[in-house]
Backbone as JSON, one array per atom type, in Angstrom:
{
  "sequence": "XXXXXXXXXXXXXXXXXXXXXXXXXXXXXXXXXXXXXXXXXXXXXXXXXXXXXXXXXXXXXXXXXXXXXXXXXXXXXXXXXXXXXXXXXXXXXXXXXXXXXXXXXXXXXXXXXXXXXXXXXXXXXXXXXXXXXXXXXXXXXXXXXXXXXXXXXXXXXXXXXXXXXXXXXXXXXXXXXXXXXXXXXXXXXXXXXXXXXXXXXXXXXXXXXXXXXXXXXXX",
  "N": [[9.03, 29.39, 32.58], [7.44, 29.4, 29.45], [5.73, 26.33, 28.2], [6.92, 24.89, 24.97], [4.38, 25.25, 22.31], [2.62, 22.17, 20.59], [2.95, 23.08, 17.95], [5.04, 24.42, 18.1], [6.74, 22.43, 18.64], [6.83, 20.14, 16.73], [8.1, 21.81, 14.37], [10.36, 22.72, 14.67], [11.1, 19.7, 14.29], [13.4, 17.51, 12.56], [13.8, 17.17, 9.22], [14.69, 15.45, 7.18], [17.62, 13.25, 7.05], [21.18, 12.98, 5.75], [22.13, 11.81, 2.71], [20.25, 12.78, -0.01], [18.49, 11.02, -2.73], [19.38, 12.2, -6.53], [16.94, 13.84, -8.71], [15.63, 13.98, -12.11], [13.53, 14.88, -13.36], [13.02, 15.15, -16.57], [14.18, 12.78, -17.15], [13.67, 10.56, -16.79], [11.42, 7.55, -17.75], [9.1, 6.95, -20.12], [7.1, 5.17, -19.49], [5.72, 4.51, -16.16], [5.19, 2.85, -14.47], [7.32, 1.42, -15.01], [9.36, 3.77, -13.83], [8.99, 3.38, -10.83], [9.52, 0.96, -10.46], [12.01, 0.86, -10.94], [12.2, 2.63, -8.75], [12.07, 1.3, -6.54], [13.4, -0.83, -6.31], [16.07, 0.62, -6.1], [15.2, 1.12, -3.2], [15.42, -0.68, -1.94], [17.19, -2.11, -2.29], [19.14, -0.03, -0.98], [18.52, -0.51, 1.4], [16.23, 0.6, 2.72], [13.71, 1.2, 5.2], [11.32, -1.3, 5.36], [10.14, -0.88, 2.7], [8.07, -2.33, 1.42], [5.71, -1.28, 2.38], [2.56, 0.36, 2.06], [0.16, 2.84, 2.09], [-3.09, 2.46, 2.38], [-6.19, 4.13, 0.59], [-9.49, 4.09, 0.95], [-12.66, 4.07, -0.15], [-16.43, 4.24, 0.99], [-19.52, 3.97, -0.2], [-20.98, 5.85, 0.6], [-18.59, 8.05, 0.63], [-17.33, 8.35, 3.26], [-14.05, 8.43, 3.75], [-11.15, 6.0, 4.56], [-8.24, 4.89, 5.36], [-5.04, 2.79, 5.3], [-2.22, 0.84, 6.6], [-0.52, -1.31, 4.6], [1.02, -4.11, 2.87], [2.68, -3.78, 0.07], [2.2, -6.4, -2.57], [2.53, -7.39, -5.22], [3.93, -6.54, -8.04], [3.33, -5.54, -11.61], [2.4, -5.67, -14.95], [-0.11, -4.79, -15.42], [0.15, -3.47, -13.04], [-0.36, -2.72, -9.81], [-0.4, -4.62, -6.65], [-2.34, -5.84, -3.73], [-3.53, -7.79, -0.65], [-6.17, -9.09, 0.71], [-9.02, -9.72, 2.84], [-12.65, -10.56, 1.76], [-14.39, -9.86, 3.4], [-13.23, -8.02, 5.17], [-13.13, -4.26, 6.0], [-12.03, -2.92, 4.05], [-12.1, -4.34, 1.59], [-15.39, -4.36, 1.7], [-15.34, -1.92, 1.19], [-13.89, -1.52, -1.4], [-16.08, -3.27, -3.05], [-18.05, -1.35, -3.04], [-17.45, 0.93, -3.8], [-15.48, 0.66, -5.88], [-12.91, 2.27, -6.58], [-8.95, 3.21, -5.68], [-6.53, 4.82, -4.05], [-2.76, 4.82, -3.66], [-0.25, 5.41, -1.01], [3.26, 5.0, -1.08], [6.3, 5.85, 1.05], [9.6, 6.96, 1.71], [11.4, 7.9, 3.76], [14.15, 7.26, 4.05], [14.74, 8.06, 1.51], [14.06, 10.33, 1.28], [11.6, 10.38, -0.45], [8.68, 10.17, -2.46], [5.95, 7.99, -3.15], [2.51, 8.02, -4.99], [0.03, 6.3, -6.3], [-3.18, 6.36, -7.56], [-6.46, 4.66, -8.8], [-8.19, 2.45, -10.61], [-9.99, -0.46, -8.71], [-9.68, -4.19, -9.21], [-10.42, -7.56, -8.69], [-8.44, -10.01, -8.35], [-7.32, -13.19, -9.88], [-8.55, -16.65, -8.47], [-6.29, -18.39, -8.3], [-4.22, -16.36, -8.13], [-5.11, -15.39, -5.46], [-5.13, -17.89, -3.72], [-2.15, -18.27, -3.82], [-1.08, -16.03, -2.74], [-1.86, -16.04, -0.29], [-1.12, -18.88, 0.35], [1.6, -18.65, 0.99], [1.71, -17.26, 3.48], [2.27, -16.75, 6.68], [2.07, -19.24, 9.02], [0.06, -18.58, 11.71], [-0.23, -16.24, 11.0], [-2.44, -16.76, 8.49], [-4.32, -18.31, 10.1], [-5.18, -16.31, 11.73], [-6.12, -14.68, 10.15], [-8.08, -16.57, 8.53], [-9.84, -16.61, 10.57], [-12.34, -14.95, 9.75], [-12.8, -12.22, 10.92], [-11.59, -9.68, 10.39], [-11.39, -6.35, 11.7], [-13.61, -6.1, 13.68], [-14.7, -6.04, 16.9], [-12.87, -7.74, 19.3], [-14.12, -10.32, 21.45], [-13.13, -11.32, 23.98], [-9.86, -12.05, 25.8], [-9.62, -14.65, 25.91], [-11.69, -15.87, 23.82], [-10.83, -14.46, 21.3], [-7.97, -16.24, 20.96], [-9.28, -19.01, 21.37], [-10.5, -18.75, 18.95], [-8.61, -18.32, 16.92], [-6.79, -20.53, 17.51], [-8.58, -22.59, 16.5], [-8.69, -22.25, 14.12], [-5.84, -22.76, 13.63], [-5.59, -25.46, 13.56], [-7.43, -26.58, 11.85], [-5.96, -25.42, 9.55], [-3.29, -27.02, 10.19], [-4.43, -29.72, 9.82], [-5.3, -29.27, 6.9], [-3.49, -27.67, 5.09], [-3.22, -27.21, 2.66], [-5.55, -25.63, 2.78], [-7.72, -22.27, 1.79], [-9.25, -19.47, 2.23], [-12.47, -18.56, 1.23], [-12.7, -15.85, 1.63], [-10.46, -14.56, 0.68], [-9.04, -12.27, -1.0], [-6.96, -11.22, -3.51], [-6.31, -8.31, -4.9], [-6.03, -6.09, -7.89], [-4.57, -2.68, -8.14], [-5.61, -0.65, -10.35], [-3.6, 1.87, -12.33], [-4.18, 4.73, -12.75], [-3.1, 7.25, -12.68], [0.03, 8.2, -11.82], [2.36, 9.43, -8.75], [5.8, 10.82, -8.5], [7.83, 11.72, -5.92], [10.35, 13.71, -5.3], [12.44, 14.98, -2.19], [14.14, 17.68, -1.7], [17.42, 19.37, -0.82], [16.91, 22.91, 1.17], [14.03, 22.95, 1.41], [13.46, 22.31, -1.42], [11.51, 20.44, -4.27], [10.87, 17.94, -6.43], [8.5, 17.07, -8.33], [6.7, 14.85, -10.53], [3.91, 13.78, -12.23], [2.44, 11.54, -14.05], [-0.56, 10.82, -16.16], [-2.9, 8.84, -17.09], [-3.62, 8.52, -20.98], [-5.55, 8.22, -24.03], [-3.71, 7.39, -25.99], [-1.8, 6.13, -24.12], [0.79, 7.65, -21.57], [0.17, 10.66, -19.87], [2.78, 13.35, -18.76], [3.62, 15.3, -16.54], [5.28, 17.84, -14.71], [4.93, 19.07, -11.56], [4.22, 21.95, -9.46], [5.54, 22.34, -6.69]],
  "CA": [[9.06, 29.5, 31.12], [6.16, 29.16, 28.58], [6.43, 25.13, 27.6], [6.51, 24.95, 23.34], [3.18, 24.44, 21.79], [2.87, 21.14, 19.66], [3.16, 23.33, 16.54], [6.41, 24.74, 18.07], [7.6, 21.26, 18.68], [6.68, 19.96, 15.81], [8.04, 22.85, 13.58], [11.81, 22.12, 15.16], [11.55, 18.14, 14.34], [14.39, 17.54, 11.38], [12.63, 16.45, 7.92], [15.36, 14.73, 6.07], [19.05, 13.19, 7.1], [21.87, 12.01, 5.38], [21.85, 12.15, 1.41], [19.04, 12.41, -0.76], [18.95, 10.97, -4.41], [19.02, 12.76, -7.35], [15.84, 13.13, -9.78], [15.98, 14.28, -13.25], [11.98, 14.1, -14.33], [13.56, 15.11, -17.85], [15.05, 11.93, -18.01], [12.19, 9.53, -16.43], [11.06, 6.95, -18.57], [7.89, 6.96, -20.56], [6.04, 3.96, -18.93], [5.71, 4.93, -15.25], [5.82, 1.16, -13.81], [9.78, 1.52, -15.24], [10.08, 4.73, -12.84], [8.14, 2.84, -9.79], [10.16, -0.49, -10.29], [13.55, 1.28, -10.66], [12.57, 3.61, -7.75], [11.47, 0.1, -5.54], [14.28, -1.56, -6.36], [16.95, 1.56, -5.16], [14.69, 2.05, -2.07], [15.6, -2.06, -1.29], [18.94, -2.21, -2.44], [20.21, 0.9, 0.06], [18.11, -0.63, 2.75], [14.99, 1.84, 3.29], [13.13, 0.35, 6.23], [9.65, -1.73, 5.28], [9.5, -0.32, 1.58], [6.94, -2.49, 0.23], [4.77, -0.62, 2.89], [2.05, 1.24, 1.78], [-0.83, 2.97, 2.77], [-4.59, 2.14, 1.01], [-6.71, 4.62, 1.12], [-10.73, 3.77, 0.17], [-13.84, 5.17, 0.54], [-17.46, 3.71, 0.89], [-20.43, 4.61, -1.29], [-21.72, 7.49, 1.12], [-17.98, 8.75, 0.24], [-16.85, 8.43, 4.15], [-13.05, 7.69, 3.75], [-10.39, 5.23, 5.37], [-6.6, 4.22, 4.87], [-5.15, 2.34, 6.54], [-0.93, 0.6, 6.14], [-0.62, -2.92, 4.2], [2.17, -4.52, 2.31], [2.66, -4.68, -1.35], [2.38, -7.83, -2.69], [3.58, -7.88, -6.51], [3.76, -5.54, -9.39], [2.91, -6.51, -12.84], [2.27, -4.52, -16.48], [-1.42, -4.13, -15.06], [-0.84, -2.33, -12.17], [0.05, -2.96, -8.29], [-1.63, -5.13, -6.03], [-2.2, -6.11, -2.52], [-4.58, -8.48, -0.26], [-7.08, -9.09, 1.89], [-10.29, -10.52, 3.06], [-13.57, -9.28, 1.02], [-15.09, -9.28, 4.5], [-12.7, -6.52, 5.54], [-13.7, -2.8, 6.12], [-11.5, -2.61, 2.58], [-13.12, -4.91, 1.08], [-16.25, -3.64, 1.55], [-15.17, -0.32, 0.21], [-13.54, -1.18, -2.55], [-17.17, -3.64, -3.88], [-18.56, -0.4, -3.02], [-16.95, 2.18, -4.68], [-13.44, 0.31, -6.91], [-11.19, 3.08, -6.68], [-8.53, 3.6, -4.45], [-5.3, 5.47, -4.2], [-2.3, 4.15, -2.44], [1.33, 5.95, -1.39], [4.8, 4.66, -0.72], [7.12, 6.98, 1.63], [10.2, 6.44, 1.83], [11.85, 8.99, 4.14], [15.17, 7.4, 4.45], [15.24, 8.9, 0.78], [12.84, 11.93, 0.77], [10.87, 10.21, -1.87], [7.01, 9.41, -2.56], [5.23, 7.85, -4.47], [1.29, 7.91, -5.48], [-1.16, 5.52, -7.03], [-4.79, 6.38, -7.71], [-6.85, 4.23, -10.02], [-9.73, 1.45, -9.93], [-9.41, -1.92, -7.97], [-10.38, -5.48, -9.33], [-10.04, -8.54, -7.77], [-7.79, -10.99, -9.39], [-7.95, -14.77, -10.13], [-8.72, -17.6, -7.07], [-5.39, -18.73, -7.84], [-3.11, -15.93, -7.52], [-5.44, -15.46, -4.1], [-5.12, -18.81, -3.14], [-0.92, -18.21, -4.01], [-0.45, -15.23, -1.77], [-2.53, -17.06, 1.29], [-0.42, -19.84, 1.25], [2.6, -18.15, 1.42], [1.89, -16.0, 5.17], [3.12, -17.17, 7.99], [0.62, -20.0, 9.88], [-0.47, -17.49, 12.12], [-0.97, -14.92, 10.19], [-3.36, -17.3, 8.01], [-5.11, -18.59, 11.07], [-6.01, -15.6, 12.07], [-7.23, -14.08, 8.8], [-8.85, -17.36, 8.51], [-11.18, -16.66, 11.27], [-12.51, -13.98, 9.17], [-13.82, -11.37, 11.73], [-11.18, -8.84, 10.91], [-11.66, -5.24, 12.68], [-14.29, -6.63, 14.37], [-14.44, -6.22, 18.58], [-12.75, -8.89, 20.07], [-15.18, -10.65, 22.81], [-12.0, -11.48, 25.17], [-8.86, -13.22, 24.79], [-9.6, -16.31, 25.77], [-12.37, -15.79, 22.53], [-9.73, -14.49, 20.58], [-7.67, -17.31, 21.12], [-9.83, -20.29, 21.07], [-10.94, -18.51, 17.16], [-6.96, -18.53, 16.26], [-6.26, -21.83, 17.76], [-9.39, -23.25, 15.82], [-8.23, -22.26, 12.46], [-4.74, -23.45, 12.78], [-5.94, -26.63, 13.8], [-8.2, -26.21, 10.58], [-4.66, -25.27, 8.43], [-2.98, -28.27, 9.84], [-5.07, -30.8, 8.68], [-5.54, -28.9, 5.51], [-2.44, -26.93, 4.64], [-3.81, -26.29, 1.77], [-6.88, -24.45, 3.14], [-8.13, -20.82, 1.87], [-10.66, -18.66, 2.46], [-12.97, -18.0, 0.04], [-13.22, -14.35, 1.36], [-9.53, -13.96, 0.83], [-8.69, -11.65, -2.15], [-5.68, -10.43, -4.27], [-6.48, -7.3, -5.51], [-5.22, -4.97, -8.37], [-4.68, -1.63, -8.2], [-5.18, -0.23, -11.95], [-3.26, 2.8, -12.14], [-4.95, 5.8, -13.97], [-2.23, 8.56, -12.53], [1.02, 8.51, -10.84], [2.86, 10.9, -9.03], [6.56, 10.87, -8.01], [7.94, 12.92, -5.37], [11.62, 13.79, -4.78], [12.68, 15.99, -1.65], [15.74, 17.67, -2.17], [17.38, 20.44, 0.33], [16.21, 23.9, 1.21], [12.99, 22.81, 0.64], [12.94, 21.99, -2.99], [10.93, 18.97, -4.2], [10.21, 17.68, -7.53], [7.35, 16.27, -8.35], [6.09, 14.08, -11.68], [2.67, 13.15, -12.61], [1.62, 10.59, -15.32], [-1.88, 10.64, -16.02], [-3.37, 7.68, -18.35], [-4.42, 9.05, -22.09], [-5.79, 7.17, -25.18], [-2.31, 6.76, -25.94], [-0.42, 5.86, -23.7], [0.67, 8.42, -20.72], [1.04, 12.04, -20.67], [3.32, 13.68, -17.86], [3.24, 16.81, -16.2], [6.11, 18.38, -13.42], [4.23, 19.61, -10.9], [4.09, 22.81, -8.41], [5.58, 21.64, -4.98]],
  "C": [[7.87, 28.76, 30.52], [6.98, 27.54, 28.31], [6.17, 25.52, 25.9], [5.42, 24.22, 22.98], [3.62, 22.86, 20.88], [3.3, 21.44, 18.23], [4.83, 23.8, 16.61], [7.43, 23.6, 17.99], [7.51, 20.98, 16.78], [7.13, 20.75, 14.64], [9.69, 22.4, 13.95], [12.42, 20.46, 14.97], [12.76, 18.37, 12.82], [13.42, 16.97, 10.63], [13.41, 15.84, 6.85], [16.85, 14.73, 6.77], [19.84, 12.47, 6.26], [21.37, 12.33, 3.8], [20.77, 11.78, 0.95], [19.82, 12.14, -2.56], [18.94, 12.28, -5.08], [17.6, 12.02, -8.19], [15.65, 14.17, -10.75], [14.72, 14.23, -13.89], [12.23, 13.99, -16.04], [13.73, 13.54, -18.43], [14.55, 10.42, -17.71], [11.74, 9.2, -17.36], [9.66, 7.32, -18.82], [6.49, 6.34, -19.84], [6.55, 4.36, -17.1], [6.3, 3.96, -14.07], [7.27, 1.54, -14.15], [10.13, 2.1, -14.15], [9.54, 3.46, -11.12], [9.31, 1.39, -9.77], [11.85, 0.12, -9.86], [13.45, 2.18, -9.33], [12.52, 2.34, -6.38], [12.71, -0.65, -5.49], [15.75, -0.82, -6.42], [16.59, 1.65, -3.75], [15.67, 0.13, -1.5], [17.31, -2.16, -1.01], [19.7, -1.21, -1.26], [19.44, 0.88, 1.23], [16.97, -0.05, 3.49], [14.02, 0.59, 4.01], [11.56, 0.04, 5.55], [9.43, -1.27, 3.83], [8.91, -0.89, 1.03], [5.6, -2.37, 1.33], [4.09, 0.29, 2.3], [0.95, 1.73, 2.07], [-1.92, 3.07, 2.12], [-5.45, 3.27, 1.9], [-8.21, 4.72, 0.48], [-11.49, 4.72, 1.05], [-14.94, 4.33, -0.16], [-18.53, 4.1, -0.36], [-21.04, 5.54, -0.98], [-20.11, 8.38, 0.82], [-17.32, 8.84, 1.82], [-15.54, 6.99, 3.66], [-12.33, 6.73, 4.8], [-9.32, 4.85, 4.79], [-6.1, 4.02, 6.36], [-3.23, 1.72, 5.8], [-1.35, -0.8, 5.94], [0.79, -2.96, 3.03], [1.71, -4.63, 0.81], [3.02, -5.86, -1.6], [3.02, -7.98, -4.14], [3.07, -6.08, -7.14], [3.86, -6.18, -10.88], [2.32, -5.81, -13.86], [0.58, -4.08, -16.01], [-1.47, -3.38, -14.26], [-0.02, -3.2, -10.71], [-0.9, -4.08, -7.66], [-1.41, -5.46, -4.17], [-3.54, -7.39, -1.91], [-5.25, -8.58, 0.69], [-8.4, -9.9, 2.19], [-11.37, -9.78, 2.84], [-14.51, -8.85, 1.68], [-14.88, -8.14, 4.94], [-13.39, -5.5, 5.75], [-13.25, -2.29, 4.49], [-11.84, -3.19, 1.52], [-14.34, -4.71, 0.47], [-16.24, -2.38, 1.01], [-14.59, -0.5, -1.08], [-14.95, -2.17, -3.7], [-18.01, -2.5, -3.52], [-18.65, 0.65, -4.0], [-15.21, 1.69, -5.32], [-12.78, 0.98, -7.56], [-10.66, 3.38, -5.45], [-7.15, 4.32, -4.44], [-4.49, 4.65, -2.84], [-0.56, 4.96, -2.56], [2.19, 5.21, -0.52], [5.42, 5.62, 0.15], [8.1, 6.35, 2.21], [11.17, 7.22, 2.54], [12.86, 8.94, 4.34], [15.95, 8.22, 2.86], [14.53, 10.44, -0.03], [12.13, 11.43, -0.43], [9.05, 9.35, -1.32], [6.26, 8.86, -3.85], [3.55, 7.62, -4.41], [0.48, 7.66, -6.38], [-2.5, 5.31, -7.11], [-5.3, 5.44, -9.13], [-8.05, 3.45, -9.37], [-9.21, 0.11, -9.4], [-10.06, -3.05, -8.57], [-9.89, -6.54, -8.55], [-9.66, -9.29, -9.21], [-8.38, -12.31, -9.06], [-7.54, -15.71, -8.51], [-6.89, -17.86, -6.98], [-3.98, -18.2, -7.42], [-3.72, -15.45, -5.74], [-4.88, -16.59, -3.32], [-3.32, -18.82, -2.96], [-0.61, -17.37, -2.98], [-1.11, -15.86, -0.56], [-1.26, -17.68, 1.36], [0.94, -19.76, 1.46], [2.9, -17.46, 2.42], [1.94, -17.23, 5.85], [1.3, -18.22, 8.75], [-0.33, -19.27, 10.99], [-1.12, -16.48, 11.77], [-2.32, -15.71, 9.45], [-4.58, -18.16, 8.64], [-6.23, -17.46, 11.71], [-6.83, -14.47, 10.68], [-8.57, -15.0, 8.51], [-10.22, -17.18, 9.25], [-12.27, -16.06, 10.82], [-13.48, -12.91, 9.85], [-12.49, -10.26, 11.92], [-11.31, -7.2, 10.97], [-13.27, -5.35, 13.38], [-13.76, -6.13, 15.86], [-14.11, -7.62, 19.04], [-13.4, -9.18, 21.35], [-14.1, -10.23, 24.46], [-11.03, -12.2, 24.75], [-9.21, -14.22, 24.77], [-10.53, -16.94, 24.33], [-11.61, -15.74, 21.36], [-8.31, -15.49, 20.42], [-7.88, -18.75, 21.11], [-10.24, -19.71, 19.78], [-9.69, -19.12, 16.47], [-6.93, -20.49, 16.09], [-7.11, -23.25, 17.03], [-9.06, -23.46, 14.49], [-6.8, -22.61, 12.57], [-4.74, -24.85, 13.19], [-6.9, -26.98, 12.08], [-6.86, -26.44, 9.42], [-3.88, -26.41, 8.84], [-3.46, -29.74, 9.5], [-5.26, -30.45, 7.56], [-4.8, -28.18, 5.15], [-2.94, -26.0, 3.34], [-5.02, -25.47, 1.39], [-6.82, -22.66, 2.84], [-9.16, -20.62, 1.71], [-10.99, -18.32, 1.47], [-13.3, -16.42, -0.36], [-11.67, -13.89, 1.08], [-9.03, -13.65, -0.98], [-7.24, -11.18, -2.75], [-6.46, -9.56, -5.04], [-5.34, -6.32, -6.57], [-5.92, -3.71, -8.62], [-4.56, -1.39, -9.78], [-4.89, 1.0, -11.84], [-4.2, 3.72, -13.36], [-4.17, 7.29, -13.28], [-1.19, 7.67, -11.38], [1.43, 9.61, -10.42], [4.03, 10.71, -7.99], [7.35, 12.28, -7.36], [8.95, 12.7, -4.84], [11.89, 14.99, -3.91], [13.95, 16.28, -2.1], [16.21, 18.95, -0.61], [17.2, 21.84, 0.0], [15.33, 23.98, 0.9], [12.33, 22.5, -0.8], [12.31, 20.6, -2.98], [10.64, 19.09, -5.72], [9.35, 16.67, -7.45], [6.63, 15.89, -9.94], [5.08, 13.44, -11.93], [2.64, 12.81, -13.67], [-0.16, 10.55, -15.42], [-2.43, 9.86, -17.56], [-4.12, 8.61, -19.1], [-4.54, 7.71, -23.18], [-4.76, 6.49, -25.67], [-1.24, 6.2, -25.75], [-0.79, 6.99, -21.91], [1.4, 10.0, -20.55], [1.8, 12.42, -19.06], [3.58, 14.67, -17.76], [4.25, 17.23, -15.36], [5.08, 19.17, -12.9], [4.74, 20.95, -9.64], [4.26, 21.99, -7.16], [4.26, 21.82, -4.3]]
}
């Protein structure tokens, strides 16, 4: 017997179990953050695995893209944000070119969400705030600041680590000067509810002089 191509496999995987919400775009608030907070704070409450996962997706100044998965860090009337080191590969793309889009997926409830807009870097001290809140490890090795870099070898990679948290315990209150909090400024959303037999709704906001106008969209 013929084995099944990858498209046959893949074509047989399931794409949604177990109940999906309801979504009503009719009845979706004005201000978009409202929908995004109330949809973040259902995805938590009924348990959806990792939801302040999301995936950034930048692009350089020749326009060669990259995304990549990172954690949300807050939300706030300006806009989303997340962090990093301005050494980064993301970094570098977003003092390149400061826009970036970033989506949510939340598949234990068929829902998405999408945030395109421009990126600034916020103030030293909400940087210096999210640093000193990761894990000693984690801030050791950001510390080193060589990340996606080739690691030499471990024992390299290891005497770097073991340098900087030797570094963080004498100075606890040590951060990097390349380490950033970034906000995302939204300039469109776009919420996406699966439903069954294929239906999906879908809601775009897109920033006007006014305020924000909103559109239902074509699956």
């Amino acid at each position: 017997m013929t084995p099944p191509t990858w498209r046959d496999r893949l074509r047989e995987l399931p794409v949604f179990t177990g109940e999906l919400p309801d979504f009503d775009p009719d009845a979706a608030p004005a201000d978009p953050l409202a929908l995004f907070e109330g949809w973040l704070a259902f995805a938590i409450d009924a348990g959806v695995s990792q939801p302040q996962a999301m995936a950034l997706a930048t692009a350089d100044d020749t326009g060669d893209p990259s995304v990549r998965t990172l954690l949300l860090k807050d939300i706030t009337a300006d806009g989303i944000w997340f962090a990093t080191l301005s050494s980064s590969p993301k970094g570098h793309d977003v003092a390149e070119n400061p826009r970036a889009s970033v989506v949510l997926y939340w598949r234990e409830q068929g829902r998405q969400i999408r945030v395109s807009g421009t990126v600034e870097a916020g103030s030293r001290e909400l940087a210096r705030s999210d640093f000193l809140r990761r894990h000693p490890k984690a801030r050791a090795i950001a510390a080193v600041g060589t990340q996606s870099q080739p690691i030499g070898s471990d024992s390299d990679y290891a005497a770097a680590v073991a340098e900087q948290r030797a570094r963080i315990a004498a100075d606890p209150e040590y951060v990097p000067e390349e380490w950033v909090a970034y906000l995302l400024r939204p300039q469109t959303w776009e919420f996406w509810q699966a439903a069954r037999e294929c239906d999906q709704v879908r809601l775009r906001y897109r920033r006007a002089h006014d305020g924000w106008r909103r559109d239902i969209l074509w699956p």
